[in-house]
C-alpha positions as CSV (number, residue, x, y, z in Angstrom):
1,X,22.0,-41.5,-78.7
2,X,21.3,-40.2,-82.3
3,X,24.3,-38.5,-84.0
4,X,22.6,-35.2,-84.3
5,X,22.1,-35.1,-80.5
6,X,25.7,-36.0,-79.7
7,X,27.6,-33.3,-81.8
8,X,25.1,-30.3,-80.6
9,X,26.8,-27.9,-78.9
10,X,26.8,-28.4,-75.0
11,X,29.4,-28.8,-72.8
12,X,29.7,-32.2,-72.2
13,X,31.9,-34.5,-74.2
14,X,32.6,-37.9,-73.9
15,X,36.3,-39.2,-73.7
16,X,36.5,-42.9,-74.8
17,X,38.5,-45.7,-73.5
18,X,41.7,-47.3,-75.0
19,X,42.5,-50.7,-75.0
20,X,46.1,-51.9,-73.6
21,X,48.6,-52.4,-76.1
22,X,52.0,-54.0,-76.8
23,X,53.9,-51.8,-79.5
24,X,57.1,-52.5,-81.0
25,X,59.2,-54.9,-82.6
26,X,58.8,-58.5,-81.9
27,X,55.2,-57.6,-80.3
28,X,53.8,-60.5,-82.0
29,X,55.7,-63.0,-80.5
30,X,53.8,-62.3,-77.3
31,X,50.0,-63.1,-78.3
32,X,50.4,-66.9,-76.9
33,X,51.2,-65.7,-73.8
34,X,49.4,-62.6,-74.0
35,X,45.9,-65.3,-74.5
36,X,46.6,-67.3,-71.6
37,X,46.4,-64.3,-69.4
38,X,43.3,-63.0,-70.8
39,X,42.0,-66.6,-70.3
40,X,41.9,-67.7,-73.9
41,X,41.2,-71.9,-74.3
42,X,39.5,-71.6,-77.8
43,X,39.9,-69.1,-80.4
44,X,38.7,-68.3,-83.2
45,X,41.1,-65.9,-85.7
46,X,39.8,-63.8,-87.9
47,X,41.3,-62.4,-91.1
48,X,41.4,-62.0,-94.7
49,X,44.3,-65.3,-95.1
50,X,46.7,-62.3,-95.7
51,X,47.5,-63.7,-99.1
52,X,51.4,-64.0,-100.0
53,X,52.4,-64.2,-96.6
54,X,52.7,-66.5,-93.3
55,X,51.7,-64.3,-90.9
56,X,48.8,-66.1,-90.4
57,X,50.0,-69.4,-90.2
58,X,53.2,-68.2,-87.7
59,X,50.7,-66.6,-85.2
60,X,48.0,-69.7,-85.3
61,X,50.8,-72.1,-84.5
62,X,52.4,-69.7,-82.1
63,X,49.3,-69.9,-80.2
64,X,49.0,-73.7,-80.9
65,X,52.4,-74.0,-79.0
66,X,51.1,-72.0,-76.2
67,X,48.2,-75.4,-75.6
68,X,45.5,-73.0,-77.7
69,X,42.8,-74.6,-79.6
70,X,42.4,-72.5,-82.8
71,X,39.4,-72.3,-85.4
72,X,40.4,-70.1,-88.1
73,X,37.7,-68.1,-90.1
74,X,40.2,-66.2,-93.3
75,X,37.4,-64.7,-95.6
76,X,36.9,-61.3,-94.1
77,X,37.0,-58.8,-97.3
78,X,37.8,-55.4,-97.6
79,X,35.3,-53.4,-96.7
80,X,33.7,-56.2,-94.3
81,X,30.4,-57.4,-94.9
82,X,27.5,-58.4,-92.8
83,X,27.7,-61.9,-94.0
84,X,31.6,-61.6,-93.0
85,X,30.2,-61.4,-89.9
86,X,28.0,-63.7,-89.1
87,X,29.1,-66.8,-91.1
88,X,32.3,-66.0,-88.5
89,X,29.6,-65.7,-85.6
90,X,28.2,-68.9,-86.7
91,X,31.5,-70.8,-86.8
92,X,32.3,-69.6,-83.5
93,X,29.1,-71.1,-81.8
94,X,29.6,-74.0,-83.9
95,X,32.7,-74.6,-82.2
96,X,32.2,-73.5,-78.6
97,X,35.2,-71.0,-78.9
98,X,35.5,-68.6,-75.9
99,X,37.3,-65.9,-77.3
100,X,39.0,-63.9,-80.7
101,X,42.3,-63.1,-82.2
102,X,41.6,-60.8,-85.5
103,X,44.6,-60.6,-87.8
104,X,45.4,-57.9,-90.2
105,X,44.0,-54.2,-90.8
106,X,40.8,-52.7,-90.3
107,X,38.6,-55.3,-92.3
108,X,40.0,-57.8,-89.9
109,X,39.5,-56.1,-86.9
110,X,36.4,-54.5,-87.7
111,X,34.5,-57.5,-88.4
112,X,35.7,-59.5,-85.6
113,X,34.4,-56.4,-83.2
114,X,31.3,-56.8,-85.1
115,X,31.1,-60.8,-84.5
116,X,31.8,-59.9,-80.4
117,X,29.1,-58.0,-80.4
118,X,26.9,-60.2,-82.1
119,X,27.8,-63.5,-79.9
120,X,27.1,-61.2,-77.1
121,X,23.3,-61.1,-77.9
122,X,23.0,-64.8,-79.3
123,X,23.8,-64.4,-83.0
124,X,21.3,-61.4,-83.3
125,X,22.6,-59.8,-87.0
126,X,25.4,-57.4,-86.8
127,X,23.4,-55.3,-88.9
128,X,20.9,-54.4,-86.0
129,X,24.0,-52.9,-83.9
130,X,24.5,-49.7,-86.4
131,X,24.6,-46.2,-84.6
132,X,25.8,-45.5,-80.9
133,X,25.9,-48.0,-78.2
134,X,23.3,-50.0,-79.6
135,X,24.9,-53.2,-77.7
136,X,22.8,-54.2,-74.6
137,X,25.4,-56.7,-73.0
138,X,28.5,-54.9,-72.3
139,X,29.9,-58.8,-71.5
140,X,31.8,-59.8,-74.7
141,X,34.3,-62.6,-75.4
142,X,38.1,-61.2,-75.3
143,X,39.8,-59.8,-78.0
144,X,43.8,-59.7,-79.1
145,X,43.8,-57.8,-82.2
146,X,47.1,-58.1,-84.1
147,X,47.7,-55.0,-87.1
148,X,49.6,-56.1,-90.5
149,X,49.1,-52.8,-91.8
150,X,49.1,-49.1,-90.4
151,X,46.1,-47.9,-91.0
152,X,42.4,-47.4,-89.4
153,X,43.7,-47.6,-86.1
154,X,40.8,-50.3,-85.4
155,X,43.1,-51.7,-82.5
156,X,42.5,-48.7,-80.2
157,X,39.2,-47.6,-80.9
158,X,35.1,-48.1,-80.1
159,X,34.1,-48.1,-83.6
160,X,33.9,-51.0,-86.1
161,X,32.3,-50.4,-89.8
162,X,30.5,-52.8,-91.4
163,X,29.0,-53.1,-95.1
164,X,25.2,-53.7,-95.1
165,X,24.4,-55.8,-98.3
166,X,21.4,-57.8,-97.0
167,X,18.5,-55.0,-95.7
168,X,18.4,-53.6,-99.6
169,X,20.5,-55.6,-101.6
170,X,20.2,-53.3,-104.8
171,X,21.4,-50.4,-102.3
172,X,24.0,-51.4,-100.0
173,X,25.4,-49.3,-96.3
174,X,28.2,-48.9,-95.3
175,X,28.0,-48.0,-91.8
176,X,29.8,-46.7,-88.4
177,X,29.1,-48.3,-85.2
178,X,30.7,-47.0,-82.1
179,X,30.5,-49.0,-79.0
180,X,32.5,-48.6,-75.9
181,X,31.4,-52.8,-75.7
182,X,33.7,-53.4,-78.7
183,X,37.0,-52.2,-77.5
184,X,39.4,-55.0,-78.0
185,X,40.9,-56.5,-75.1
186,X,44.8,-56.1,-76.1
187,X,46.4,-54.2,-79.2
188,X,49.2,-55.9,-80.7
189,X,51.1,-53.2,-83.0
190,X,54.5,-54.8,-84.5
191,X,56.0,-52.9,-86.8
192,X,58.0,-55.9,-88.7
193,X,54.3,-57.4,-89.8
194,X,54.0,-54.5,-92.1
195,X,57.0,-55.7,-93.7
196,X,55.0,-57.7,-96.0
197,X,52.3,-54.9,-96.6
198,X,52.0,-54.2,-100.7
199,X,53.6,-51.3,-101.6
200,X,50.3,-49.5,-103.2
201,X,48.2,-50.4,-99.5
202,X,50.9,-49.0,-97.6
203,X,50.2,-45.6,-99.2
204,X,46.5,-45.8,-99.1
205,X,46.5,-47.1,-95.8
206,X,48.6,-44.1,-94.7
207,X,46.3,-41.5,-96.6
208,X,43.7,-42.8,-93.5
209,X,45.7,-42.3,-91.1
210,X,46.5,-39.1,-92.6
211,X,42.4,-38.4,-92.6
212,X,41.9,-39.7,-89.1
213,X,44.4,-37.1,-87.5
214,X,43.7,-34.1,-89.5
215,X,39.8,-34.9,-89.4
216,X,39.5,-34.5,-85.4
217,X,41.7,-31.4,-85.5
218,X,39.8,-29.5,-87.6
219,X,36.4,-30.9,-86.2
220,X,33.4,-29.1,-84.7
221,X,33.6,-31.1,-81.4
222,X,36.5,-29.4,-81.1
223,X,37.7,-32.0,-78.3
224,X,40.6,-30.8,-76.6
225,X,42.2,-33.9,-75.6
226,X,42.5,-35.2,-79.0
227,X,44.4,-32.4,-80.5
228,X,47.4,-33.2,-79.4
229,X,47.3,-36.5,-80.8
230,X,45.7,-35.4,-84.1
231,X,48.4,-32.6,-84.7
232,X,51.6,-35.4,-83.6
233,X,50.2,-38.2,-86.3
234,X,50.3,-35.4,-89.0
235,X,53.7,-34.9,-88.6
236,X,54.5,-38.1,-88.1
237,X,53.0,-39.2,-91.3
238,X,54.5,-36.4,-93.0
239,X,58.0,-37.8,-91.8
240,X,57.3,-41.3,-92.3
241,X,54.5,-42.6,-95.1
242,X,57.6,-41.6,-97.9
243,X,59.8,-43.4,-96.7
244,X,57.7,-46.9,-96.0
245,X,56.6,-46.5,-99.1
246,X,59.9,-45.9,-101.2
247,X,61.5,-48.4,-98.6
248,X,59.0,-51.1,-97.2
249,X,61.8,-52.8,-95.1
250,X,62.7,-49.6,-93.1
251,X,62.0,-49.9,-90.0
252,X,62.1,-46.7,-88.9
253,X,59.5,-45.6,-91.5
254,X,57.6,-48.2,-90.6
255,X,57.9,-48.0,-87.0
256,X,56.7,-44.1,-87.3
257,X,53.4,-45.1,-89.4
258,X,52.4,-47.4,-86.8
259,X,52.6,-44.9,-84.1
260,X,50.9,-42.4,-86.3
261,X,48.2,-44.8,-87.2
262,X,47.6,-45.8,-83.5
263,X,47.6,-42.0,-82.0
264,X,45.6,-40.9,-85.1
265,X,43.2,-43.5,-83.9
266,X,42.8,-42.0,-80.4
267,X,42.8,-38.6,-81.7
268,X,39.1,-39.4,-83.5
269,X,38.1,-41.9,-80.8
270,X,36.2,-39.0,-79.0
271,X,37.6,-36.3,-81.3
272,X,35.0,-37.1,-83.8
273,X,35.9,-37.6,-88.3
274,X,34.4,-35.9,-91.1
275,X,33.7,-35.8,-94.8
276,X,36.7,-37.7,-95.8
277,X,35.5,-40.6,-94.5
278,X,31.7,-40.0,-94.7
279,X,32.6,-40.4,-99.2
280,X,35.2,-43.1,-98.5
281,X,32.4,-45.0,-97.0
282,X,29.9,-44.1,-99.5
283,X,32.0,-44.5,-102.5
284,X,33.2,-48.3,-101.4
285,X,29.4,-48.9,-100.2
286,X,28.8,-48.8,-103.9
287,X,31.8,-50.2,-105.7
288,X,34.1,-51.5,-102.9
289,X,37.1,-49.7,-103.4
290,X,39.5,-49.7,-100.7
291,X,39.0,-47.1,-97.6
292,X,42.3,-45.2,-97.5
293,X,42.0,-45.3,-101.4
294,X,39.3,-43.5,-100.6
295,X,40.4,-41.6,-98.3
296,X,43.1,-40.5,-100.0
297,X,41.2,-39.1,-102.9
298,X,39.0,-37.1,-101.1
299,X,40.6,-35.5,-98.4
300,X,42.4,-32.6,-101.0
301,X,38.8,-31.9,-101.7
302,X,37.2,-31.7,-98.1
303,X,40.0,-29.5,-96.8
304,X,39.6,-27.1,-99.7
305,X,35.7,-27.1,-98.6
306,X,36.7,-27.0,-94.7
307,X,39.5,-24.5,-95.0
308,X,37.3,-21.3,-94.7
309,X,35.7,-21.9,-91.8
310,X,39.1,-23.4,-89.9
311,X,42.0,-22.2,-91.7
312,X,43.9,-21.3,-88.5
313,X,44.0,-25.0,-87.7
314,X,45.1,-25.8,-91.2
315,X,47.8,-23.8,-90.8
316,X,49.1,-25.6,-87.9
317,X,49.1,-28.6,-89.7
318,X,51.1,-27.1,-92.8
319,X,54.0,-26.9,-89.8
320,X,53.5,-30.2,-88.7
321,X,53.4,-31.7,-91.9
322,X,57.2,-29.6,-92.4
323,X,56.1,-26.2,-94.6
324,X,58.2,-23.3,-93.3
325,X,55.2,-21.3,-93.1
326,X,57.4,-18.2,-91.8
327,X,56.2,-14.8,-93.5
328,X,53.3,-16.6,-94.2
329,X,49.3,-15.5,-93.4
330,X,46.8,-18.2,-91.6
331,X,45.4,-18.3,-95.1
332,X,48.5,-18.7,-97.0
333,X,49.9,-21.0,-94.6
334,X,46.4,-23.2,-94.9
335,X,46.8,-23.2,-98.8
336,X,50.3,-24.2,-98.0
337,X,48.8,-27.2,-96.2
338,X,46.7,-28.4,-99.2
339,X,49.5,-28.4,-101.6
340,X,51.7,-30.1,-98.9
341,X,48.5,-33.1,-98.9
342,X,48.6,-33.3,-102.9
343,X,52.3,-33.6,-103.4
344,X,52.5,-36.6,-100.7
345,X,49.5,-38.0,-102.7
346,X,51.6,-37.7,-106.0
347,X,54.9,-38.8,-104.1
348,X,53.3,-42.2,-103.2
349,X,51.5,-42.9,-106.0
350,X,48.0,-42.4,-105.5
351,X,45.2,-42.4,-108.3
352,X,43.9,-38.5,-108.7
353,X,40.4,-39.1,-109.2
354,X,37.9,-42.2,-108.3
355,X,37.3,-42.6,-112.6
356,X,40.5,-42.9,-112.3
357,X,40.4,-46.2,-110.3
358,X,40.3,-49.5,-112.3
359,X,40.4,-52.8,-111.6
360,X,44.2,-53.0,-112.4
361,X,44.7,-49.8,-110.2
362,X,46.4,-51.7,-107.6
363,X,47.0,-55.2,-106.0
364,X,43.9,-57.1,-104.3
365,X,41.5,-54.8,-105.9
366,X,38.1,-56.1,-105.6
367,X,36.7,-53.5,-107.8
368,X,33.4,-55.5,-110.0
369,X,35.0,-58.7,-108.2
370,X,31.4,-59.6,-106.2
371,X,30.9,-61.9,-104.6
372,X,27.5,-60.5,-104.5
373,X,25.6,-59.5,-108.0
374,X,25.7,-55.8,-106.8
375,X,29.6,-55.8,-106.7
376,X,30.0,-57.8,-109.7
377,X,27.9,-55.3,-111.7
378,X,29.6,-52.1,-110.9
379,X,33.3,-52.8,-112.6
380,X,33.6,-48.9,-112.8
381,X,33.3,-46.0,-111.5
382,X,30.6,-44.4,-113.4
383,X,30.8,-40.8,-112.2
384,X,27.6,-39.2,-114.0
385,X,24.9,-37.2,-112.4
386,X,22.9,-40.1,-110.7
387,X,26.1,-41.8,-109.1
388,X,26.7,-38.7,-107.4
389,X,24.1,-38.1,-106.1
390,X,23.5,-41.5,-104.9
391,X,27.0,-40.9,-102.9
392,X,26.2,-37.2,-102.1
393,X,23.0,-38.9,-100.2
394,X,24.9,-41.8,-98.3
395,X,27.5,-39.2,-97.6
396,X,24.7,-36.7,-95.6
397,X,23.7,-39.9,-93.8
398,X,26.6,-41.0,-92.6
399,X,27.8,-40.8,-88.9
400,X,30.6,-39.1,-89.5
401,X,29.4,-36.6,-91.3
402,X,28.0,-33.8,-88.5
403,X,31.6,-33.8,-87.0
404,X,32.7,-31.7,-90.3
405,X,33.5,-28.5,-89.2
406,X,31.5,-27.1,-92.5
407,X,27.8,-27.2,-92.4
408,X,26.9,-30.3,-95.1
409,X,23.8,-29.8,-97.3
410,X,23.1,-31.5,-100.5
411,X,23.6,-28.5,-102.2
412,X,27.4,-27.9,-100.5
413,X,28.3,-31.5,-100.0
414,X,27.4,-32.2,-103.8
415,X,30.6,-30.5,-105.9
416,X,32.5,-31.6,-103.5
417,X,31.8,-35.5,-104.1
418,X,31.9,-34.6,-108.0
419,X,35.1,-32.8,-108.2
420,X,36.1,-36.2,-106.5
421,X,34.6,-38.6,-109.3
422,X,35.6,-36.2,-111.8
423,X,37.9,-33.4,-110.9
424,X,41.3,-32.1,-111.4
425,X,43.4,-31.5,-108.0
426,X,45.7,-29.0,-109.8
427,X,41.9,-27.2,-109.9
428,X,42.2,-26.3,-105.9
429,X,45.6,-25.3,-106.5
430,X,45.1,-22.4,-108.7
């Protein structure tokens, strides 16, 4: 089903699956246990090696303990490639593994749903899988994905996005695929892992969760079972993303981001995203920035361009995110929401605008890093009139894009990625 067809108007909507999960502290003492259950003689982990840590290494020989054989594949990047994939597609046949343990946020998870899929139909390239249910074999090997950060959710939902840098290497994708095939198996959420979660990622990783609850709420599916959800992980971000940020070793604000990140996650599972994420996907397609960077950065702009036509639900979410919008308008209380979203931006240290971003803006930063020529030739952000239009295009034909509540043109869709590059936020304040 083409995106266009799915988010017509008609009254049928589609409510999609969650996997189980284990949530809480000490969680991730379970997964050897947790394996044998699901059946799990040979795994193969995939992560990003989770530099400066040993989460990695505690987990593997946890599960080594358990009588586990364990291939490890730790070069997924941010923003995970195709090639991610399937070089971890090809060590997996290689070594006759029967199932997958991913290990770390999004990039993690995201690619390993991508490598299920593709062992699932012989090695065919991930690539090929882009759009809805493109998977023919709903038979995939099991998956325990464990989160070190709280973020995209990837855990609990059917999508997986993947970075397309082989079908036109001088223009790279970055794409959505949702799949009801690549629902994980078991969700591991432990709350003590993001412990060791840079300070700067913790922030940007909560500016996506803070996209992927108000996105759904405000969307033109206008899915009923997902607002709930939506509305309880603004709040609870509003509450907590301060404090795990000012305090990484609290648990309760780190306890409150996971469960934010996780019901944000089912909130656009069949809620449907937006703009926010149609840019971030466009903007690290072309420089590889991180996605709740990304996120973060845009999301002032796209509620100032949603508000008019949904302002009544932005005003709910200036009272979950803790404005006393008493003696307030709708309109006034939906203002009061934007300046709510720029001051936690400020609070935790976020950069303003994407020229803004360098490749000293914050740790891991693969900004002009490569490893492909593309990437190792775009060291800035170049902002002029041909980069955004380049973005405004990948933006309009991105899958997340007809869930905006706002009708998206070129014309429309165009300031809005500029005042992103290049813009003030104290501009949509006055």
């Amino acid at each position: 089903m083409q995106v266009d067809e799915l988010l017509k108007p008609f009254p049928i909507k589609e409510f999609h699956p969650f996997p189980r999960a284990l949530m809480g502290p000490g969680s991730h003492e379970m997964i050897g246990p947790e394996a044998l259950k699901l059946g799990f003689k040979k795994t193969l982990v995939m992560t990003s090696g989770l530099r400066g840590t040993d989460i990695v290494h505690k987990i593997v020989e946890s599960m080594k303990y358990h009588g586990l054989e364990v291939v490890v594949y730790d070069k997924v990047e941010s923003n995970p490639k195709d090639y991610n994939v399937m070089d971890a597609v090809g060590l997996y046949q290689e070594n006759n593994c029967d199932s997958f343990v991913s290990i770390g946020g999004g990039s993690s998870h995201d690619a390993c749903k991508g490598a299920r899929i593709s062992v699932a139909h012989d090695g065919r390239n991930v690539n090929e899988f882009e759009g809805f249910n493109k998977s023919e074999n709903p038979q995939n090997p099991p998956h325990i994905a464990v989160s070190t950060t709280a973020g995209t959710g990837s855990e609990t939902s059917w999508a997986y996005v993947i970075t397309d840098t082989t079908t036109d290497p001088d223009n790279p994708h970055k794409y959505v695929a949702f799949d009801d095939a690549s629902v994980t198996s078991l969700a591991i959420d432990d709350p003590v892992l993001y412990y060791d979660c840079p300070i700067d990622y913790t922030a940007q990783c909560g500016f996506d969760v803070l996209a992927h609850a108000s996105e759904p709420y405000v969307s033109r599916l206008n899915f009923q079972p997902s607002l709930g959800n939506a509305l309880h992980a603004v709040k609870l971000t509003a509450q907590s993303l301060r404090t795990a940020v000012w305090n990484g070793q609290d648990l309760a604000g780190r306890e409150g981001m996971m469960y934010a990140q996780y019901i944000a996650a089912q909130a656009f599972n069949s809620g449907g995203l937006g703009i926010i994420h149609s840019i971030s996907h466009a903007v690290s397609a072309f420089y590889d920035t991180h996605h709740g960077l990304n996120n973060a950065i845009a999301l002032p702009r796209v509620w100032a361009f949603n508000m008019p036509v949904v302002y009544e639900r932005f005003a709910d979410i200036a009272e979950a995110m803790g404005v006393d919008t008493h003696g307030m308008t709708k309109v006034q209380a939906a203002e009061a929401a934007l300046a709510a979203a720029i001051r936690l931006l400020r609070d935790v240290g976020i950069p303003e605008r994407f020229i803004d971003v360098k490749q000293d803006t914050y740790s891991k930063n693969r900004l002009g890093q490569g490893p492909t020529k593309f990437y190792e030739n775009a060291p800035t952000i170049i902002g002029d009139a041909a980069d955004v239009d380049r973005i405004t295009n990948h933006v309009l034909g991105d899958a997340c894009t007809p869930g905006n509540p706002k009708e998206c043109t070129f014309e429309t869709v165009r300031p809005v990625v500029d005042h992103c590059i290049n813009g003030d936020l104290d501009d949509l304040l006055s």
